[in-house]
N, C-alpha and C positions, 0 to 999 in steps of 0.2 A: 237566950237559949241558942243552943248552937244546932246546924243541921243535923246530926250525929241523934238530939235530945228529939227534934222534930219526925223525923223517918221512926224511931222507936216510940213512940208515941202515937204515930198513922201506922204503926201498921200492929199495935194495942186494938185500937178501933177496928179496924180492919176483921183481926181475930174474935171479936166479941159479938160482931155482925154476923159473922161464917158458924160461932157456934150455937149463938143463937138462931139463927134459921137452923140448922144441923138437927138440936133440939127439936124444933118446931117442928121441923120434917119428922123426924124417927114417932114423935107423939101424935101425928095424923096418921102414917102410917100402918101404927100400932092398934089404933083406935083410943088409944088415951084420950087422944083431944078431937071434938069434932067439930074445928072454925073451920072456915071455907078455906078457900087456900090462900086466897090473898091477903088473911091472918096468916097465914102460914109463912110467908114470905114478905110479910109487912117489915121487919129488920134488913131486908135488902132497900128496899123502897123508899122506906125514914131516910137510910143512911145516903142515897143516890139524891133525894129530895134536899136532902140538908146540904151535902157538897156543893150541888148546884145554886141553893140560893146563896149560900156564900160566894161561890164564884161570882152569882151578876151582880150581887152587893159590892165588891170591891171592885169588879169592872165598872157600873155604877159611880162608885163614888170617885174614881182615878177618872173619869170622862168629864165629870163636873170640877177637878182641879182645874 
């Protein structure tokens, strides 16, 4: 893959995260939906949570070469 495929690809995720919070929001808002709010914003949270343990997994693993 070339950087070109990688940046369009991160910022796929990116958008998927923004519309699903976005969602989430307008349906607590609304009253549609009544999780707390940390339901409500758990798509930001996953996706900050997941970047991060990737990052110290490959910092991690590059320390131990």
């Amino acid at each position: 893959m070339n950087m070109k495929n990688n940046t369009k690809e991160a910022n796929v995720g990116i958008a998927l995260v923004f519309v699903l919070t976005l969602a989430s929001i307008i349906a607590k808002l609304t009253g549609s939906a009544t999780w707390s709010w940390f339901w409500v914003f758990s798509p930001v949270w996953i996706y900050v949570l997941s970047i991060t343990a990737i990052v110290l997994l490959v910092l991690f693993m590059e320390r131990n070469d």
